[in-house]
N, C-alpha and C positions, 0 to 999 in steps of 0.2 A: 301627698303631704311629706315634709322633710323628714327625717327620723332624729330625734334628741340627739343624737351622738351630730349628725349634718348640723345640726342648729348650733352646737358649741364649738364644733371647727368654724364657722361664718361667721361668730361671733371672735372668735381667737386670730380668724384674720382682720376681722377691720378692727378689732380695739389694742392689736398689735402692731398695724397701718403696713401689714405684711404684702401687700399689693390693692391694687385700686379698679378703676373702671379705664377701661383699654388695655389692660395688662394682659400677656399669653404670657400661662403656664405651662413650662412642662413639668413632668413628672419623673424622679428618679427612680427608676423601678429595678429593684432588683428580683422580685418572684415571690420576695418576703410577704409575710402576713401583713406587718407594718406598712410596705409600701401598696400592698394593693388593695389592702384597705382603703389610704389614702388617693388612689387612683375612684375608687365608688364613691367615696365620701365629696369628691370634689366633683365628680358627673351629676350626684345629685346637685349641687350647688349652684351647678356652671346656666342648668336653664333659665334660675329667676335674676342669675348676674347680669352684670356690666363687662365682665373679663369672660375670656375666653380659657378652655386646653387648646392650648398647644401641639402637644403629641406626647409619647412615653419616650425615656431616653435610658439603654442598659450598656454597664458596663463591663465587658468580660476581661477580668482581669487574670487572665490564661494562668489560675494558680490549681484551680481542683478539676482538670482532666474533663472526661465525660460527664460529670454530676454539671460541670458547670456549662458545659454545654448545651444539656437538657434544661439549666435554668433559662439560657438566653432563647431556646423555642418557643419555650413556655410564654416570656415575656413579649414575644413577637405574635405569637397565637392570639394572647390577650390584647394584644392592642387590635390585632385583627378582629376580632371580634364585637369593638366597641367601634370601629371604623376611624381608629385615633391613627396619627404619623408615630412613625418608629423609627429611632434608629439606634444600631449596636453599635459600640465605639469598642475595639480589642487594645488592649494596653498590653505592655512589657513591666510588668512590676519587677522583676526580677534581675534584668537590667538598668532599672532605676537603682536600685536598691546596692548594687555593687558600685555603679557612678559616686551615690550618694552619700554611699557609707552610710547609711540611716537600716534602722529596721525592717521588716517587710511589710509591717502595718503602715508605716507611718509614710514608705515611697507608693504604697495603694493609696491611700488616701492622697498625697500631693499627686496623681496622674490622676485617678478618679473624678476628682474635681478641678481639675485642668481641662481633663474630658468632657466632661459635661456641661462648662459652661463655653466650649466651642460650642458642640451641638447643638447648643439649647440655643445660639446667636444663629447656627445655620437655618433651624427650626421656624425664626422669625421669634422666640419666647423673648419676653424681659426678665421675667423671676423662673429660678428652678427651686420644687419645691422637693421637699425630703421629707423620709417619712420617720424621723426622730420621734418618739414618746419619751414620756414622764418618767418612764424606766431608765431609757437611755441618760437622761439628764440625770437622776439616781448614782447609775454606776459611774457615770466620768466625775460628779462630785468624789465619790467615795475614793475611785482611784489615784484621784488628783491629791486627796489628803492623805490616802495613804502615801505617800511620794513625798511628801513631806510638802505640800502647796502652800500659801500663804493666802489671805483672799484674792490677790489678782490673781489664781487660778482657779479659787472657787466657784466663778462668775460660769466656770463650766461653759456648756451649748448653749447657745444665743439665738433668739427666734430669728432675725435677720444678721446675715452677712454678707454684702453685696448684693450679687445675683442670689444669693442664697438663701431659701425661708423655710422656716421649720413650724405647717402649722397645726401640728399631733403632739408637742409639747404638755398638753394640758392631758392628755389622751394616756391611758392603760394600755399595756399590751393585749391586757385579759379581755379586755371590753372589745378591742379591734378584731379580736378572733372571733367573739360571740357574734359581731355585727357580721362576720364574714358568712359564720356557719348560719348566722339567719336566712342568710340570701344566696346560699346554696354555692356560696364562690368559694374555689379553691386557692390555695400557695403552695411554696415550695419551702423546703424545712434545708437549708443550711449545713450540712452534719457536719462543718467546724465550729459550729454553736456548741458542739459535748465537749469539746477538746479543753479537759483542763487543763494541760497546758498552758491556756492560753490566759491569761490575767483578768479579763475582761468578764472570761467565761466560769472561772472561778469565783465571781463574785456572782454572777446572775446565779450562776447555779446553785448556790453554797451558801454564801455570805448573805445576800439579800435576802433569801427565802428565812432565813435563822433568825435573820431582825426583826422582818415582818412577823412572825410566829409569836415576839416578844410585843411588838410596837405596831400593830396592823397600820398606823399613819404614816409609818416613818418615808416612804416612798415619796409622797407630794410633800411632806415635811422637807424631805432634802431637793424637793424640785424649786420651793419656796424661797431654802436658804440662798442657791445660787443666784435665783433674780436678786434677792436683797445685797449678794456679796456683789454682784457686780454695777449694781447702782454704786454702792457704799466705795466700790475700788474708781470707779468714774468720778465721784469726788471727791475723793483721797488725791488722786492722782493730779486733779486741775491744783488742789492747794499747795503740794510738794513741789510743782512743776513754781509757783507763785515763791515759796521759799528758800527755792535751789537758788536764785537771781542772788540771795544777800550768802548765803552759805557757800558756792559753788564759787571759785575763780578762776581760771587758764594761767597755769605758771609755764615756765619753759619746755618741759618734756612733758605733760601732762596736767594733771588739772589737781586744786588744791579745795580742802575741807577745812572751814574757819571753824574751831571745836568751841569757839564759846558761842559760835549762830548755831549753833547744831546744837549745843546743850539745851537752848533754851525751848527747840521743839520737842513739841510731844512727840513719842517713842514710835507710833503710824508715821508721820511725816520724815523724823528723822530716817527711819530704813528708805523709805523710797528714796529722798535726796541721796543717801550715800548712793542705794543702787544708780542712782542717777549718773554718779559722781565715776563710777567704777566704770557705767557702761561709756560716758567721755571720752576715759582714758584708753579706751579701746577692751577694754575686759567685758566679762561674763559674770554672776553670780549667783549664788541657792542663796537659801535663809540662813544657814552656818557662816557662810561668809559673809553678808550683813551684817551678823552680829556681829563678828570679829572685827570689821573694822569700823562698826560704832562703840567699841569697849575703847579701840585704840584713840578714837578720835576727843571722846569726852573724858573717860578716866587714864588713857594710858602714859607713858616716861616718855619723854624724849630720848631720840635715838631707838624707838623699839622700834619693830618691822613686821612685815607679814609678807607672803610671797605667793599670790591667787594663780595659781597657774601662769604663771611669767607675768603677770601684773607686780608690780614690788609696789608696797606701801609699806612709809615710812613717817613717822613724826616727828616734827619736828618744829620747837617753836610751842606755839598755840594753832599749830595747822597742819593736817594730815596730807602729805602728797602722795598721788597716785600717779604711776609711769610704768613703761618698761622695768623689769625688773633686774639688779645689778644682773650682768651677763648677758642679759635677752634684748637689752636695748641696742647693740653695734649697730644692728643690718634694720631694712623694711623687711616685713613678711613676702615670701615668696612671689612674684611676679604671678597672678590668676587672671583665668577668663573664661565665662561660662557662657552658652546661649542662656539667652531669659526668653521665653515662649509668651506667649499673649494670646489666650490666657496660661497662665502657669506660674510657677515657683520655681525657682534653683536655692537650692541650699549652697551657700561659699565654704569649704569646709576650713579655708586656711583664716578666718576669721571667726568662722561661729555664728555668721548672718544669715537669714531667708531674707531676699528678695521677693515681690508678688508681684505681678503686670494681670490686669483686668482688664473689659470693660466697661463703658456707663455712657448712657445717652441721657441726657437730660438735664432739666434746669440747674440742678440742686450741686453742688460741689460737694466731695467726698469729704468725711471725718475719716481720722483711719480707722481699723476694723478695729475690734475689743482688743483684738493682742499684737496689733501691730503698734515700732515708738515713733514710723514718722510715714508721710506720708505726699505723694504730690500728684497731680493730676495735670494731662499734658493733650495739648489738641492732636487729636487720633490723625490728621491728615497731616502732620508735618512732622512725620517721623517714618521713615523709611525702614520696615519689616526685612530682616529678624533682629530682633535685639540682640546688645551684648551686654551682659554685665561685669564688669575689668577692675584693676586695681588700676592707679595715675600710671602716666605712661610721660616721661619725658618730654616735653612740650605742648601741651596740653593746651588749650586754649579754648572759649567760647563766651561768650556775649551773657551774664547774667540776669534776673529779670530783674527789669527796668533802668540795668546800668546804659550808661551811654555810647560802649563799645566792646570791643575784644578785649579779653584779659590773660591772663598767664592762671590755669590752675595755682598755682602753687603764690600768684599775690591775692588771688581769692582769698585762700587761707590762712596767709597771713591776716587778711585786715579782719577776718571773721574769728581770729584767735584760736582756731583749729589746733592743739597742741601738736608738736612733730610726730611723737609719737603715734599717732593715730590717725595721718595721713594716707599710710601706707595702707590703713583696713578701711578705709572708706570705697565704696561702691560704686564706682562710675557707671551708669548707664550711657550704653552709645547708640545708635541706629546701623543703619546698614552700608550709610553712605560716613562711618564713624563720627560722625557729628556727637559730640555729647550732647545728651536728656536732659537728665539728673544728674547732679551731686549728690549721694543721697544724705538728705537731710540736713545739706545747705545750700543748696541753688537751683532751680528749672533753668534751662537755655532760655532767654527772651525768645527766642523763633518759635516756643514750643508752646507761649502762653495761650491761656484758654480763651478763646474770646468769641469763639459759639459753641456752648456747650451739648446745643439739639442735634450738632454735628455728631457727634463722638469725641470721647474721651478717652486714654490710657491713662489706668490710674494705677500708680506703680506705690509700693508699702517696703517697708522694710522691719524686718524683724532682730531683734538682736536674741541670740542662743539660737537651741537646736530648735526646728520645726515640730 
C-alpha cells in the first residue's frame, strides 16, 4: 500500500502535469534528506506507473574537501543498493565564478544545472526531478522580498522548468525526515546549512523558525503566495506587453515613452511598459529605477534627466527618451564572445545578459521559462556544436525566417527598427561552422527552422540582468 505522503507526491505530479506516461526520470541527489526522500517516494510510485526511474544523478561541486566526498559515496552506495544508474558529474565552480564575475552560489547553480541536464539526456531521462519543498519555496519568497523584489520575482521556484520538475513543493521538510526515520533510511547533513553567513541560512535558521512560533501557517502561506504572484505576474505581463505597442516607439538612438499613453495606465502596467521601455534601449532596471522614470515620464519638466547606469533619459516634449547616455553613446560596447554550452548558460558581462541553450524533444514548442524576455527554438540537427555567443561583427549576414534570401545584419535592423544604440548589446548566436542561429530576440536563421520537432530541438532564452 502507498503511504499518504506517496499519494500526495502522485497526485502533485499529474495535477501539475509535471511528467506523463513514457517519461524517465532522474533524480537529483545530493545525500540530502530532501533529495532521498524524494528518491523513495518516487520507487514507491514508479511500480503502479506508466514512467519510469531513470537512474540517480550527483553533482560534486569540488567546494567542501572530504565531507563532500563522502557525500558523493554515499550517493553511489545508494543507488547501488536500489539497483538504480548513477552518475557523478565534478564541476569547477570556482573557476566559473572568477569567468563570471558572479557569486559562488549563483556560478554552482548555473553548472549544477548545466550538469545535470547533460546527464540526465546521457541517462536516456526526459524530466529531472529535484527535491525542492514548501520550505524552500518559503525562504526564496522571503529573500526575494527582502531584496527589494516586486511580484515578477515573487513567482519564486516553479514546479516545472524545462527539463526541470519540482514535485516536493507541496512537501515539509519535517514530514520528509519523519518518512525517512520510518523506514529506517539514512542522509547526509550539509554542515554549510549552520553557516550563517550565508543568507539563505540565516533565514531557515533564524528568521522562519521566529515567524512560524508567531504564525504556525505562515510556511504554506508564503508557498501559496508565490503560485498566486506568478499566475498574477503571467498576466500582468501578456497586458503590458499589449500596451507597450501604443505607449512604446523606436526614435533615432533609442526608444521613446508617449507620457499621456502611460498616464492613462494603471500604475502595474505602467512599471512593466517603462521597464519594457529601458530594457529596448539596451538598459537594466530595480524598482527605484522604475519609479524614477515613471515620475519623469507622467509628472516630470521638460529638459529634466536621469542617468541609469549609462542609460541617459530625458524629457522631452510630452515623451520620455531613453538612449545612450550624454558621454556613453560615442563608441559600441566592447567587441565580446563567449562559448554557449548546450545545455548551459553564459552570463555576457559587457551587457548584463544570460543567454540559455537547452534541449526538447517533442511535439510541443517552447514558451520561455518564468524568467526568461525572449525566446527561440531551433532544429537540433542544423546547427553545428559548440556554440558561440558574440556581439555583430562586420558583415554579418544570414537568411531570416521566411525571408526570401541573404541579408546584411545591420538592414535587418534597420527594417525591424532596432534603435542604434542597442545594436551593439544584442547577442548573436553562431554554430561552429559561424553560421548565425539567432538574433536574439529578433530573428531564427531560416536553415534553423523547426520542422520536426520529434527530432530535437535547441531552445536557446535570453535573459536580461544578472542570472
Amino acid at each position: 500500500m502507498l503511504s499518504s505522503l506517496a499519494r500526495r507526491v502522485g497526485r502533485a505530479i499529474h495535477s501539475g502535469a509535471l511528467w506523463g506516461d513514457g517519461d524517465a526520470v532522474a533524480v537529483a541527489l545530493s545525500g540530502g534528506a530532501d533529495s532521498v526522500a524524494l528518491v523513495a517516494l518516487l520507487e514507491e510510485l514508479a511500480p503502479r506507473a506508466r514512467w519510469r526511474l531513470a537512474g540517480l544523478l550527483h553533482v560534486h561541486h569540488g567546494l567542501r574537501g572530504a565531507e563532500a566526498d563522502a557525500d558523493a559515496a554515499f550517493c553511489r552506495a545508494l543507488a547501488a543498493q536500489r539497483g538504480l544508474p548513477f552518475e557523478q558529474i565534478d564541476v569547477d565552480v570556482k573557476s566559473e565564478q572568477v569567468r563570471s564575475g558572479s557569486s559562488l552560489e549563483s556560478a554552482a547553480r548555473r553548472l549544477r544545472y548545466a550538469a545535470l541536464e547533460e546527464a540526465a539526456r546521457r541517462m536516456g531521462a526526459t524530466v529531472v526531478a529535484t527535491g525542492h519543498t514548501v520550505d524552500d519555496q518559503a525562504e526564496t519568497v522571503l529573500l526575494r522580498l527582502f531584496r527589494g523584489a516586486a511580484l515578477r520575482g515573487a513567482g519564486a521556484i516553479r514546479p516545472r522548468r524545462g527539463m526541470f520538475v519540482r514535485p516536493l513543493l507541496d512537501c515539509r521538510r519535517a514530514e520528509l525526515r519523519e518518512y525517512l526515520r520510518a523506514r529506517g533510511l539514512e542522509w547526509r547533513e550539509d554542515s554549510s546549512n549552520v553557516d550563517r553567513a550565508i543568507p539563505r541560512n540565516r533565514l531557515r535558521l533564524d528568521v522562519l523558525p521566529a515567524i512560524e512560533a508567531g504564525w504556525p501557517g505562515a510556511v504554506p502561506a508564503l508557498a501559496r503566495f508565490a503560485r498566486t504572484a506568478a499566475d498574477d505576474e503571467a498576466w500582468l505581463t501578456r497586458q503590458a506587453a499589449e500596451a507597450a505597442a501604443d505607449v512604446i516607439r523606436t526614435a533615432a538612438d533609442g526608444v521613446e515613452l508617449i507620457s499621456e499613453g502611460l498616464r492613462r495606465l494603471p500604475v502595474p502596467l505602467a512599471r512593466r511598459v517603462v521597464r519594457e521601455a529601458i530594457e529596448r534601449a539596451g538598459g537594466t532596471a530595480n524598482a527605484a529605477d522604475l519609479d524614477r522614470v515613471l515620475r519623469l515620464a507622467v509628472s516630470g519638466r521638460d529638459g529634466q534627466q536621469l542617468d541609469l547606469r549609462g542609460l541617459g533619459v530625458v524629457r522631452r516634449g510630452d515623451a520620455v527618451r531613453l538612449g545612450p547616455a550624454r558621454g556613453t553613446a560615442a563608441g559600441p560596447v566592447p567587441v565580446w564572445q563567449y562559448e554557449l554550452p548546450v545545455p548551459g548558460e553564459v552570463h555576457i558581462r559587457e551587457t548584463g545578459v544570460t543567454v540559455r541553450a537547452s534541449y526538447q524533444t517533442g511535439p510541443e514548442r517552447p514558451g520561455p521559462s518564468h524568467d526568461a524576455d525572449a525566446v527561440a527554438a531551433v532544429q537540433a540537427s542544423a546547427v553545428a556544436l559548440p556554440l558561440t555567443v558574440r556581439s555583430r561583427r562586420p558583415g554579418d549576414r544570414f537568411t531570416p525566417l521566411g525571408a526570401p534570401g541573404r541579408r546584411r545584419l545591420q538592414d535587418v535592423f534597420v527594417d525591424r527598427k532596432i534603435p542604434r544604440g542597442v545594436r551593439d548589446r544584442i547577442p548573436i548566436v553562431v554554430d561552429a561552422e559561424g553560421r548565425i542561429v539567432w538574433v536574439a530576440a529578433v530573428a531564427v536563421a531560416e536553415r534553423c527552422r523547426v520542422r520536426w520537432p520529434e527530432a530535437g530541438m535547441v531552445i536557446l532564452e535570453i535573459k536580461k540582468g544578472t542570472s
